[in-house]
LUMVO-348403 format. One record per atom (N, C-alpha, C): residue in one letter; x, y, z; residue number from 0. Coordinates in steps of 0.05 Angstrom, whole numbers. Layout:
BEGIN
+-----+--------+--------+--------+-----+
! res !      X !      Y !      Z !   n !
+-----+--------+--------+--------+-----+
!   A !      X !      Y !      Z ! NUM !
...
+-----+--------+--------+--------+-----+
//
This chain:
BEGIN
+-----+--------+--------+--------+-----+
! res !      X !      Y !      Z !   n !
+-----+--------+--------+--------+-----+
!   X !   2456 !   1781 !   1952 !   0 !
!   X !   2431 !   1790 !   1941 !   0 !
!   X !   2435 !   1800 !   1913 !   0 !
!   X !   2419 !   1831 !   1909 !   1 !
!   X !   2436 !   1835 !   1882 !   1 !
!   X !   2448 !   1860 !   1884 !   1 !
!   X !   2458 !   1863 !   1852 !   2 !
!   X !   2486 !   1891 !   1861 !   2 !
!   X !   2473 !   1898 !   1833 !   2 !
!   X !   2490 !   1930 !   1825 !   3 !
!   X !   2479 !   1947 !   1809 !   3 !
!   X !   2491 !   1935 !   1781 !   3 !
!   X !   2475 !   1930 !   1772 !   4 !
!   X !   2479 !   1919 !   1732 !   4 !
!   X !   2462 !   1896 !   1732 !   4 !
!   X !   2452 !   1882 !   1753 !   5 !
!   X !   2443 !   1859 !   1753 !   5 !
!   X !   2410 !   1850 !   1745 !   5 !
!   X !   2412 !   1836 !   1723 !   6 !
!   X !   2379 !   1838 !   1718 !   6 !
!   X !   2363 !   1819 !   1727 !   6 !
!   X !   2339 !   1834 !   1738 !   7 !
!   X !   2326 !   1814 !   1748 !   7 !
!   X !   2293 !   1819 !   1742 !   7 !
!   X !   2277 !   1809 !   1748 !   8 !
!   X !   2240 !   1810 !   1754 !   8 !
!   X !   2226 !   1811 !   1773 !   8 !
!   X !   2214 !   1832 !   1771 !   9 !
!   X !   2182 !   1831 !   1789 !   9 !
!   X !   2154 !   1830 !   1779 !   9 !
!   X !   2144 !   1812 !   1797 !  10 !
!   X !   2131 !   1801 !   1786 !  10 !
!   X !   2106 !   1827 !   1780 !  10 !
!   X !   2090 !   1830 !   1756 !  11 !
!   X !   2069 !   1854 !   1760 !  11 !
!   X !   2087 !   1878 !   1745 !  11 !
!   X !   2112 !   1873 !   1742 !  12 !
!   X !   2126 !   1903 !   1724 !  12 !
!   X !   2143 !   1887 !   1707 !  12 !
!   X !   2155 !   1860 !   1707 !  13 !
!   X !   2174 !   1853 !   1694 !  13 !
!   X !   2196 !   1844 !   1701 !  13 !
!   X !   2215 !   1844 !   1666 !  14 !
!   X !   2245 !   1850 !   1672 !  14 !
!   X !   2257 !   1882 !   1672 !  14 !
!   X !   2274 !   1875 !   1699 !  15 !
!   X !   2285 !   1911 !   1691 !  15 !
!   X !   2315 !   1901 !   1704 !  15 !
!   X !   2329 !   1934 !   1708 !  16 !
!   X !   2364 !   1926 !   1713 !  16 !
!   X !   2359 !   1943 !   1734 !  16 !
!   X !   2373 !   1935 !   1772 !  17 !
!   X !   2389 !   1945 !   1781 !  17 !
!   X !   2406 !   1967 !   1780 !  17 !
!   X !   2400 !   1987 !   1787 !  18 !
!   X !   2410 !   2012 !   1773 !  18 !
!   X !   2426 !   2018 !   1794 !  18 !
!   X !   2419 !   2021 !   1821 !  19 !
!   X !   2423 !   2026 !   1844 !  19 !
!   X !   2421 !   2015 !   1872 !  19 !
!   X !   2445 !   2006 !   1890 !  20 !
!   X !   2437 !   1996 !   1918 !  20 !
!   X !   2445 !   2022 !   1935 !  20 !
!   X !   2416 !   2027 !   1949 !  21 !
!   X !   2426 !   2053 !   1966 !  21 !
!   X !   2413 !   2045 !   2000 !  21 !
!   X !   2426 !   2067 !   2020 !  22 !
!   X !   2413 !   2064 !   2042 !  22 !
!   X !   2392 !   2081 !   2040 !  22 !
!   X !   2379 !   2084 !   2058 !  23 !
!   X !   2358 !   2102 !   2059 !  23 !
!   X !   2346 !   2100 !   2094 !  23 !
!   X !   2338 !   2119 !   2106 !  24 !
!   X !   2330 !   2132 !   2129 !  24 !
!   X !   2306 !   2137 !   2136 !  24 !
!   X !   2286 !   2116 !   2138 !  25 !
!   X !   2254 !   2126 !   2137 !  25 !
!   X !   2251 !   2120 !   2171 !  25 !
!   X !   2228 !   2133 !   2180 !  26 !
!   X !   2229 !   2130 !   2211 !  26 !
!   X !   2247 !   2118 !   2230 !  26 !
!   X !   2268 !   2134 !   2226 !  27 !
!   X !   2295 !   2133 !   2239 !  27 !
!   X !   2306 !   2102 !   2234 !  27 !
!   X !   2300 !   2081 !   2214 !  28 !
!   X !   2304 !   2057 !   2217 !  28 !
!   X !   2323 !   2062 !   2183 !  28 !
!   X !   2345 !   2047 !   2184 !  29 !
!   X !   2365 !   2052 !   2153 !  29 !
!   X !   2356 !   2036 !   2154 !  29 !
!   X !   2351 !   2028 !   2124 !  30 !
!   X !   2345 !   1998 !   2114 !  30 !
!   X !   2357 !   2006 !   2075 !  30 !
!   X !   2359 !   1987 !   2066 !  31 !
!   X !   2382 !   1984 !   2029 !  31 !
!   X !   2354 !   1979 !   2018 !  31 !
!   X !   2356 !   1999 !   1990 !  32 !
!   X !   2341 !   1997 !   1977 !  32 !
!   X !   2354 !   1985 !   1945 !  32 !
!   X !   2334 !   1978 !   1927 !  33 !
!   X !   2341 !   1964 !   1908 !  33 !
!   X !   2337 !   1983 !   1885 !  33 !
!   X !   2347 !   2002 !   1871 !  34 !
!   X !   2335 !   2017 !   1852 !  34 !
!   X !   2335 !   2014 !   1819 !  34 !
!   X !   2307 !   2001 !   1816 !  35 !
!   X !   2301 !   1984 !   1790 !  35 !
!   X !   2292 !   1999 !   1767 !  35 !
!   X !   2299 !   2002 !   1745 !  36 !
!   X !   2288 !   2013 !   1724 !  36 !
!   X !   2280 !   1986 !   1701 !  36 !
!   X !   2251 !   1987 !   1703 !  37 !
!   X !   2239 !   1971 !   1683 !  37 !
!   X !   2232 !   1983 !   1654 !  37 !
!   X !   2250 !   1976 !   1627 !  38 !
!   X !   2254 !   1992 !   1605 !  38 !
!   X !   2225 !   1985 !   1596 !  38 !
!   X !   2211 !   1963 !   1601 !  39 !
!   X !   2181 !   1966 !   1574 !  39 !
!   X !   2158 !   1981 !   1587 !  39 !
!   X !   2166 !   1992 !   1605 !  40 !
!   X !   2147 !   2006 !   1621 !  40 !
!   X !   2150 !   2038 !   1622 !  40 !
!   X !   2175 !   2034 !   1629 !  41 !
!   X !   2194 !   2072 !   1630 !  41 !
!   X !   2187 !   2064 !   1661 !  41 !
!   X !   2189 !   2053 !   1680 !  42 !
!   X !   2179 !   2055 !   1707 !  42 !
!   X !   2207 !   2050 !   1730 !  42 !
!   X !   2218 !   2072 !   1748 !  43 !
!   X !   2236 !   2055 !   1760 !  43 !
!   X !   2228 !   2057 !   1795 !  43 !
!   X !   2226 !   2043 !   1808 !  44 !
!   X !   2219 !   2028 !   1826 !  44 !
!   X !   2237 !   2028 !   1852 !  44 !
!   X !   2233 !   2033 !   1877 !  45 !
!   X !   2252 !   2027 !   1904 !  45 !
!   X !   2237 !   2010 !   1920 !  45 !
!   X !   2255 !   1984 !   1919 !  46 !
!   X !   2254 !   1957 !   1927 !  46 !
!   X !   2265 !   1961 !   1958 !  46 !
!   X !   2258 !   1959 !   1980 !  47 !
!   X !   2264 !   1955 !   2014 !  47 !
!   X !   2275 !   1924 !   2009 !  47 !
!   X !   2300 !   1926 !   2021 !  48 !
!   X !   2308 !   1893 !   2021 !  48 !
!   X !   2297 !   1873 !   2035 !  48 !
!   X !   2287 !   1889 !   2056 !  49 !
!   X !   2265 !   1870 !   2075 !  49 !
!   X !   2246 !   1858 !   2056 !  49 !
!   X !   2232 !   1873 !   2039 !  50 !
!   X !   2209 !   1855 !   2031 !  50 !
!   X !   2222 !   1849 !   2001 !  50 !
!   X !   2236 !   1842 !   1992 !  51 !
!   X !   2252 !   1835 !   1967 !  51 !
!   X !   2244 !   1809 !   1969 !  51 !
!   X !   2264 !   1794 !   1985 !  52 !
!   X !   2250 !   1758 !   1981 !  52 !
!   X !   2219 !   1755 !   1981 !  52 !
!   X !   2202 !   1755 !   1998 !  53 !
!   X !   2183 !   1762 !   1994 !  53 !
!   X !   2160 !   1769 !   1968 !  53 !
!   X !   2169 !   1788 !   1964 !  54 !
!   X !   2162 !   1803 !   1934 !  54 !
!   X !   2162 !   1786 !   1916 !  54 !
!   X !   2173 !   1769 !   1916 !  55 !
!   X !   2180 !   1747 !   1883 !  55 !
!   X !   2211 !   1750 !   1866 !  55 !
!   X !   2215 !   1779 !   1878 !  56 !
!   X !   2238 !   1789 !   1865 !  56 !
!   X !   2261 !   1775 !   1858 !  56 !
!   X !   2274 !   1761 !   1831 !  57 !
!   X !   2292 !   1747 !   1822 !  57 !
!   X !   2311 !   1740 !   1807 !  57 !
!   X !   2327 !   1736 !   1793 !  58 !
!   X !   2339 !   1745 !   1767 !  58 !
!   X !   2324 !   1734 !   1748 !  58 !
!   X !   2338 !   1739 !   1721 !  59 !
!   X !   2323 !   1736 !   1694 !  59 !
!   X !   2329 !   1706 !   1694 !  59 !
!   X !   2315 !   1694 !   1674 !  60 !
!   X !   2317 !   1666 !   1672 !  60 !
!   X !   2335 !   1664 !   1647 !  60 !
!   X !   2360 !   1644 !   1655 !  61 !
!   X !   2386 !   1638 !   1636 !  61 !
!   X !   2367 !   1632 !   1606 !  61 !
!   X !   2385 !   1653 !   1584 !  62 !
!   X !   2381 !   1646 !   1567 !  62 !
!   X !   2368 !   1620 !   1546 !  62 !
!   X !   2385 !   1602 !   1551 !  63 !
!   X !   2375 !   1575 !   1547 !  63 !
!   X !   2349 !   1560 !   1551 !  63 !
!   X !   2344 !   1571 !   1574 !  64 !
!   X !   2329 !   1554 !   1598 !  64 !
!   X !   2308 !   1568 !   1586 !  64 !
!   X !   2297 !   1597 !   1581 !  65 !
!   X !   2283 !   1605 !   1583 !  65 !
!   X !   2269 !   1597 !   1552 !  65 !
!   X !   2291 !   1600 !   1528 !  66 !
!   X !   2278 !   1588 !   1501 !  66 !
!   X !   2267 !   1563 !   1505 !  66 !
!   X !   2279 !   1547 !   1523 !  67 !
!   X !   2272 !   1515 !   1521 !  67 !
!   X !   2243 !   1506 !   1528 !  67 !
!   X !   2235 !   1532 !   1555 !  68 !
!   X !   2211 !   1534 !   1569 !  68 !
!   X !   2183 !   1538 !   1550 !  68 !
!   X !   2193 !   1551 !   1530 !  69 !
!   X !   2179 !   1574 !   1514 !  69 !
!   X !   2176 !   1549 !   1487 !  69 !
!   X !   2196 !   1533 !   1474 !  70 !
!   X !   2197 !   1514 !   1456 !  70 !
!   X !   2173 !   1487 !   1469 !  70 !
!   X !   2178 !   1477 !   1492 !  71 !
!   X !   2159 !   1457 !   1514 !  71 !
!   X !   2133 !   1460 !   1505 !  71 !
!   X !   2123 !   1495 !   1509 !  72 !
!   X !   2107 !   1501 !   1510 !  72 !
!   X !   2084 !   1495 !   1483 !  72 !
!   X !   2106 !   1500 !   1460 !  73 !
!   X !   2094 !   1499 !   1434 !  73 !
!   X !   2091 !   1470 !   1427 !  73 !
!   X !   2103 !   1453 !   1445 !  74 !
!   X !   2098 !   1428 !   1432 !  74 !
!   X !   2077 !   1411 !   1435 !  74 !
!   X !   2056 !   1433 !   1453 !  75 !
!   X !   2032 !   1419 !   1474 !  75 !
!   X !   2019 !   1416 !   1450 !  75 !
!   X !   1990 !   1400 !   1462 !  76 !
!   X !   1971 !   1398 !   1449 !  76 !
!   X !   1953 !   1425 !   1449 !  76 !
!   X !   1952 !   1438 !   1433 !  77 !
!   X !   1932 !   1462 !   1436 !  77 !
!   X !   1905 !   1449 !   1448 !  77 !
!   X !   1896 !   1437 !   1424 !  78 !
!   X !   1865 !   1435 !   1432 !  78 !
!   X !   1859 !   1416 !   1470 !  78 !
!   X !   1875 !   1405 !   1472 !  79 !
!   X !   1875 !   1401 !   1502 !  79 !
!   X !   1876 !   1428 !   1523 !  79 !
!   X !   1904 !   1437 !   1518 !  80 !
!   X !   1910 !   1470 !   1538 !  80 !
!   X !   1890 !   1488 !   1541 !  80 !
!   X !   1869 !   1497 !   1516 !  81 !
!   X !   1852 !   1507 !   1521 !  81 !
!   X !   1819 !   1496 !   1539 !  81 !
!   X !   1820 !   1472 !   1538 !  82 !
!   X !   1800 !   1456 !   1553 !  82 !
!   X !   1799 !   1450 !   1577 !  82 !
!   X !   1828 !   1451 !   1594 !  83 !
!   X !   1840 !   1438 !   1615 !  83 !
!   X !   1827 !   1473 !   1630 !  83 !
!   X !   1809 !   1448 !   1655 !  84 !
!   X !   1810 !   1470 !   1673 !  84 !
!   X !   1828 !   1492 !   1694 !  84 !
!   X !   1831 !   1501 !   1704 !  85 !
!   X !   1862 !   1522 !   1698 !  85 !
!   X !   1859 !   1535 !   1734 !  85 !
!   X !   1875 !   1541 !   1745 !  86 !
!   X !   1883 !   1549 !   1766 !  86 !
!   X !   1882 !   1579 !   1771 !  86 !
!   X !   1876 !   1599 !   1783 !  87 !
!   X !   1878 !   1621 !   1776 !  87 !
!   X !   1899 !   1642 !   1765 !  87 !
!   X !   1889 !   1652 !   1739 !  88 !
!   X !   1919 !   1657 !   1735 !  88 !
!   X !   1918 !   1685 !   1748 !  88 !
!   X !   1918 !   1705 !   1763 !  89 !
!   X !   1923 !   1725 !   1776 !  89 !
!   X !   1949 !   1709 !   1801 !  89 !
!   X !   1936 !   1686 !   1808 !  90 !
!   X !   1960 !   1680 !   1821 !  90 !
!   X !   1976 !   1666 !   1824 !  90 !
!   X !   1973 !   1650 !   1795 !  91 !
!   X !   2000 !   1641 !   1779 !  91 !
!   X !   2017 !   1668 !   1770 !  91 !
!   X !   2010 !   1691 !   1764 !  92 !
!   X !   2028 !   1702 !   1747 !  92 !
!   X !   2042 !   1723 !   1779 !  92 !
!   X !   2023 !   1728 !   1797 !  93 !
!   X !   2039 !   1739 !   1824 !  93 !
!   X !   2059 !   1731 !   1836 !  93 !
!   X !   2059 !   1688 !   1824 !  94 !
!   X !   2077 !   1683 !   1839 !  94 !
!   X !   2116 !   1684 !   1827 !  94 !
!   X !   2116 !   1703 !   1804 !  95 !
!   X !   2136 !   1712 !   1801 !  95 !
!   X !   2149 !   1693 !   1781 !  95 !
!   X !   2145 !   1663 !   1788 !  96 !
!   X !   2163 !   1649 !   1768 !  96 !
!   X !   2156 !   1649 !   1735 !  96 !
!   X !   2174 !   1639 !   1725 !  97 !
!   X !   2173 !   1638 !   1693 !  97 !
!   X !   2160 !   1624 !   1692 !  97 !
!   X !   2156 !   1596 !   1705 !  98 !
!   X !   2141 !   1577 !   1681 !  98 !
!   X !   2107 !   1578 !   1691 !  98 !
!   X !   2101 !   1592 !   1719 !  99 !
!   X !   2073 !   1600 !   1718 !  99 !
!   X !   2060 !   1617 !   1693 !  99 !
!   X !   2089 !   1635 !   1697 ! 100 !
!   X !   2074 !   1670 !   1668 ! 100 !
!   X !   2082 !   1651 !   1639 ! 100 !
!   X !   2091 !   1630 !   1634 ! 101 !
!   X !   2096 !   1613 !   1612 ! 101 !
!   X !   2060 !   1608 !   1608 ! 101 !
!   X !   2055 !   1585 !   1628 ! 102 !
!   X !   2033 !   1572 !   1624 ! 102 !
!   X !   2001 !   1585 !   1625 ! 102 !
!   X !   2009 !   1611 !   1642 ! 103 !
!   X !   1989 !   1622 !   1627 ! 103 !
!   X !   1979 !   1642 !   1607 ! 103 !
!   X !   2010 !   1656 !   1600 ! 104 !
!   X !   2003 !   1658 !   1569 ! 104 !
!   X !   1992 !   1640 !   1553 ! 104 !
!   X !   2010 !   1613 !   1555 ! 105 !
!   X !   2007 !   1589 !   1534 ! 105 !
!   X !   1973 !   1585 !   1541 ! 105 !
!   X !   1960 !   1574 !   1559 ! 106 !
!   X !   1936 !   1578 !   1561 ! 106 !
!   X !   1915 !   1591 !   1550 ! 106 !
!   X !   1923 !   1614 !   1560 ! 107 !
!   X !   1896 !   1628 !   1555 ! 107 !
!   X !   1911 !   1643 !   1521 ! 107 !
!   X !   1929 !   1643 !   1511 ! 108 !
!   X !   1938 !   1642 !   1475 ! 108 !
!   X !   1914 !   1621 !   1462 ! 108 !
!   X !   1913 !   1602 !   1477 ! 109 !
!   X !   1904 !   1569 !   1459 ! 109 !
!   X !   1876 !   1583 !   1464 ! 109 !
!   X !   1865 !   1581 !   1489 ! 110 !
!   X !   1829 !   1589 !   1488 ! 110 !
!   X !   1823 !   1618 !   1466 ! 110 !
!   X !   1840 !   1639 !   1474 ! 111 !
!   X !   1836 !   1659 !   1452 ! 111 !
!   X !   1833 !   1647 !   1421 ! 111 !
!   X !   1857 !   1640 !   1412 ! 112 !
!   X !   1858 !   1628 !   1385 ! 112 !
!   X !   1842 !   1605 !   1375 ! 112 !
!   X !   1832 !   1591 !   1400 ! 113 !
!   X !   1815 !   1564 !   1389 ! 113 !
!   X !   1794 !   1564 !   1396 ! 113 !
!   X !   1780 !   1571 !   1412 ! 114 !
!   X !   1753 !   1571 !   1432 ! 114 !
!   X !   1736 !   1588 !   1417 ! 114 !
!   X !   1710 !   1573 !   1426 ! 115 !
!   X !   1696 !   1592 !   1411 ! 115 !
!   X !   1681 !   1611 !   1427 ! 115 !
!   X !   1683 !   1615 !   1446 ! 116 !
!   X !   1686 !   1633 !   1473 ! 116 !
!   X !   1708 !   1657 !   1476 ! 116 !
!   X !   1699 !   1675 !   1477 ! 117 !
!   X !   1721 !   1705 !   1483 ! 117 !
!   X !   1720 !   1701 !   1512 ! 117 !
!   X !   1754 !   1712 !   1511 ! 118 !
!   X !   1761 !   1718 !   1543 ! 118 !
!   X !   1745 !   1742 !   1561 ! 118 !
!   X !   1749 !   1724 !   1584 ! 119 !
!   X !   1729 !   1747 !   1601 ! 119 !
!   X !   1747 !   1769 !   1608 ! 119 !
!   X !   1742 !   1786 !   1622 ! 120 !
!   X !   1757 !   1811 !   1623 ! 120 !
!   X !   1786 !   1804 !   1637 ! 120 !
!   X !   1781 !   1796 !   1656 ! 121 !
!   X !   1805 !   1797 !   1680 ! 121 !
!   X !   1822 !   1771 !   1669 ! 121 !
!   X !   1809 !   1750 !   1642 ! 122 !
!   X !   1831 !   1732 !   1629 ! 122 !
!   X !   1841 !   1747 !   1604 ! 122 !
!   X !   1831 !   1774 !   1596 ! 123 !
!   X !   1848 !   1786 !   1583 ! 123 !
!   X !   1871 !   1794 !   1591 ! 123 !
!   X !   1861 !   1813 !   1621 ! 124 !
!   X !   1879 !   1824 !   1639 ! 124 !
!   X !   1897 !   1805 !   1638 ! 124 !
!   X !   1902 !   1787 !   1649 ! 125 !
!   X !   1912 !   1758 !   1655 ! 125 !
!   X !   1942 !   1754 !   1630 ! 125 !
!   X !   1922 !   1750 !   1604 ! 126 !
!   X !   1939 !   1747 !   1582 ! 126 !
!   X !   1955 !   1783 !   1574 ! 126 !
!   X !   1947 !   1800 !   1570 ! 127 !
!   X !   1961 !   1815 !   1564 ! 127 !
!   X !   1990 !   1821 !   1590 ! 127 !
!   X !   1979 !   1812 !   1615 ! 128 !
!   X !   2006 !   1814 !   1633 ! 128 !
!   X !   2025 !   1789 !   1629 ! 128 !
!   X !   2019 !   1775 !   1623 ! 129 !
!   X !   2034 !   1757 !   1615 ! 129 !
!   X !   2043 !   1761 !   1592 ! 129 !
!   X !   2044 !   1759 !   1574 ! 130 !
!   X !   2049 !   1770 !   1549 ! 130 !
!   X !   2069 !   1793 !   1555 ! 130 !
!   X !   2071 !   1819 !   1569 ! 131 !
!   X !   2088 !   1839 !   1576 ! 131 !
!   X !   2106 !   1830 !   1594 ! 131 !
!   X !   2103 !   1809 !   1612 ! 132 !
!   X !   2125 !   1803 !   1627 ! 132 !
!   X !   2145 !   1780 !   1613 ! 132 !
!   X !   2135 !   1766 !   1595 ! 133 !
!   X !   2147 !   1743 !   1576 ! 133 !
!   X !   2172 !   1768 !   1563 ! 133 !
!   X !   2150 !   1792 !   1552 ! 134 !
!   X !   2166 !   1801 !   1528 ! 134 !
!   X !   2189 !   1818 !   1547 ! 134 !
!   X !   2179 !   1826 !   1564 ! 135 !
!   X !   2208 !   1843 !   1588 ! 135 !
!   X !   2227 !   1829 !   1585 ! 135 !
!   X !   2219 !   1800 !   1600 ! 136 !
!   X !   2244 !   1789 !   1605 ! 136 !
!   X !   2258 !   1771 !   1582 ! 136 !
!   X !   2252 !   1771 !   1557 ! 137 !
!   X !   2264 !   1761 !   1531 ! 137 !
!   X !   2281 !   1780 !   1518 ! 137 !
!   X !   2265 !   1812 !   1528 ! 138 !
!   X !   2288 !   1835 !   1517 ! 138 !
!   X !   2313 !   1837 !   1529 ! 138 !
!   X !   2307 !   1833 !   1555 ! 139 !
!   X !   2335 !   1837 !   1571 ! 139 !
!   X !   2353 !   1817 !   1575 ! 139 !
!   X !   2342 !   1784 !   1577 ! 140 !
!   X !   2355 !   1760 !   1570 ! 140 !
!   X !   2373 !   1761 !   1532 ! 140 !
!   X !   2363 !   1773 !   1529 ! 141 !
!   X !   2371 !   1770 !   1489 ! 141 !
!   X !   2382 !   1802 !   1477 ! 141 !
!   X !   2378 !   1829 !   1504 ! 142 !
!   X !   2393 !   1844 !   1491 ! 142 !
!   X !   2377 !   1855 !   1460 ! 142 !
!   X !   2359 !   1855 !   1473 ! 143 !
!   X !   2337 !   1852 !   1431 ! 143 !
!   X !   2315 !   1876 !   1439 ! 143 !
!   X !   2300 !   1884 !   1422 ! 144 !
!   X !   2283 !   1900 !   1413 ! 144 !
!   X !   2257 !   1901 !   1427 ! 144 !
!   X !   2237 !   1905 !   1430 ! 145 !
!   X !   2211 !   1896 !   1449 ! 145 !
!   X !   2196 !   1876 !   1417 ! 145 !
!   X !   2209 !   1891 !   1382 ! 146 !
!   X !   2189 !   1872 !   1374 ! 146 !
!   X !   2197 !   1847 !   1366 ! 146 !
!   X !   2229 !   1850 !   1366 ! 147 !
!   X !   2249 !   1829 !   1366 ! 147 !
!   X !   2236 !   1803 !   1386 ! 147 !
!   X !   2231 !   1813 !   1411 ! 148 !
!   X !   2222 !   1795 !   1434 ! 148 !
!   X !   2188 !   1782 !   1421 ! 148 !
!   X !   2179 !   1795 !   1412 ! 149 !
!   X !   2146 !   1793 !   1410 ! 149 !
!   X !   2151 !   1771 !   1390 ! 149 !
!   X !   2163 !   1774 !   1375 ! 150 !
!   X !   2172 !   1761 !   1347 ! 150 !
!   X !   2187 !   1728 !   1356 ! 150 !
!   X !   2206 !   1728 !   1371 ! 151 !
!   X !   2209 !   1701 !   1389 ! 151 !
!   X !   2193 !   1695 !   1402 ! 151 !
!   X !   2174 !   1704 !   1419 ! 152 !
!   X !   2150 !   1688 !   1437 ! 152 !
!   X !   2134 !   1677 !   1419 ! 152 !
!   X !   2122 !   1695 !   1396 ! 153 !
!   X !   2096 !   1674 !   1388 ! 153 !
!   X !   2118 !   1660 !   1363 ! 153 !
!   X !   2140 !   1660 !   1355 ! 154 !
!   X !   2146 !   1640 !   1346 ! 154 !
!   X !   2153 !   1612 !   1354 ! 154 !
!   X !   2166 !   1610 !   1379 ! 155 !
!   X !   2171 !   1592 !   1399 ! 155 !
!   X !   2143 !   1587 !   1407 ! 155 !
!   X !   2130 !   1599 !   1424 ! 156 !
!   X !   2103 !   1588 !   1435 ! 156 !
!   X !   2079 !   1572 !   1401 ! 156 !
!   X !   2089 !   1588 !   1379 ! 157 !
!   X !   2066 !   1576 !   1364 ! 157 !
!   X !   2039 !   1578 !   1364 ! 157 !
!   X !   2038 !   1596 !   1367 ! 158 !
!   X !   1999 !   1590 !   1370 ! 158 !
!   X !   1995 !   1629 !   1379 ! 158 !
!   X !   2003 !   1641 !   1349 ! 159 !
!   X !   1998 !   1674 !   1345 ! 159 !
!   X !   1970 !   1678 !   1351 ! 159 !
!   X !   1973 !   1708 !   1364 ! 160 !
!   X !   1944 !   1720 !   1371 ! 160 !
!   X !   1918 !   1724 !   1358 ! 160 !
!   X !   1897 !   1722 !   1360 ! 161 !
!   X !   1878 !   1734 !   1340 ! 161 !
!   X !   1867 !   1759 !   1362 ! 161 !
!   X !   1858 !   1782 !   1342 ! 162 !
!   X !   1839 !   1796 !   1360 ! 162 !
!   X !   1832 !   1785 !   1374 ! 162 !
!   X !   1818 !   1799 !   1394 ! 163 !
!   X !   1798 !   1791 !   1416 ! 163 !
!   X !   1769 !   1807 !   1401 ! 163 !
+-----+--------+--------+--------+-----+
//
């Protein structure tokens, strides 16, 4: 599973590091807990290993893999991405993986910046968690800054924010 140094994501807080695997004693049942500190948040977290798989809980996505995802992304057609009817993203981005919280940043980036329609509330919600979970796990994949990270997403993705 994982051990203490090891970085990984949840989905809804980010990337954070393994700080700690401990037992713990709750209604007479021991069960290992996972003890997570998520740095863009200040938040650290006790993960029950029982519900860990479950949870979404995973490692960071390899360096490489993760620029390449993020490069794909920029090479779309904007004016299509924003038109294409879209799946929900509350539970695209629950389901933990990268290239769901990819596509709907990339998404709802293109409708913000091109549409002539403002996002509705809960596709803000939507984009700003995405957006914080992109930038978590680029800090801790790259060892970099939070603006360092902000500064690679919308360069790679292409298609910078405008107000809302």
């Amino acid at each position: 599973m994982f051990k203490v140094g090891d970085h990984v994501v949840y989905p809804g807080h980010g990337a954070g590091k393994v700080q700690e695997v401990m037992e713990k004693t709750i209604l007479n049942e021991k069960q290992l807990y996972f003890v997570v500190f998520f740095p863009l948040q200040g938040i650290t977290l006790m993960l029950p290993e029982k519900k860990v798989m479950k949870s979404g809980l995973r490692p960071v996505t390899d360096a490489d893999h993760l620029m390449q995802l993020l490069a794909d992304c920029g090479r779309k057609n904007i004016m299509e991405e924003f038109q294409k009817p879209s799946r929900r993203q509350d539970e695209r981005l629950a389901s933990g993986t990268i290239e769901d919280c990819i596509e709907v940043y990339f998404e709802l980036t293109c409708k913000k910046s091109h549409s002539p329609q403002k996002l509705h509330i809960e596709e803000k919600k939507s984009l700003d968690l995405a957006r914080k979970l992109l930038i978590s796990e680029l800090m801790l994949v790259h060892n970099t800054t939070e603006m360092e990270a902000v500064s690679m997403l919308e360069a790679r993705v292409n298609t910078p924010l405008k107000e809302a």
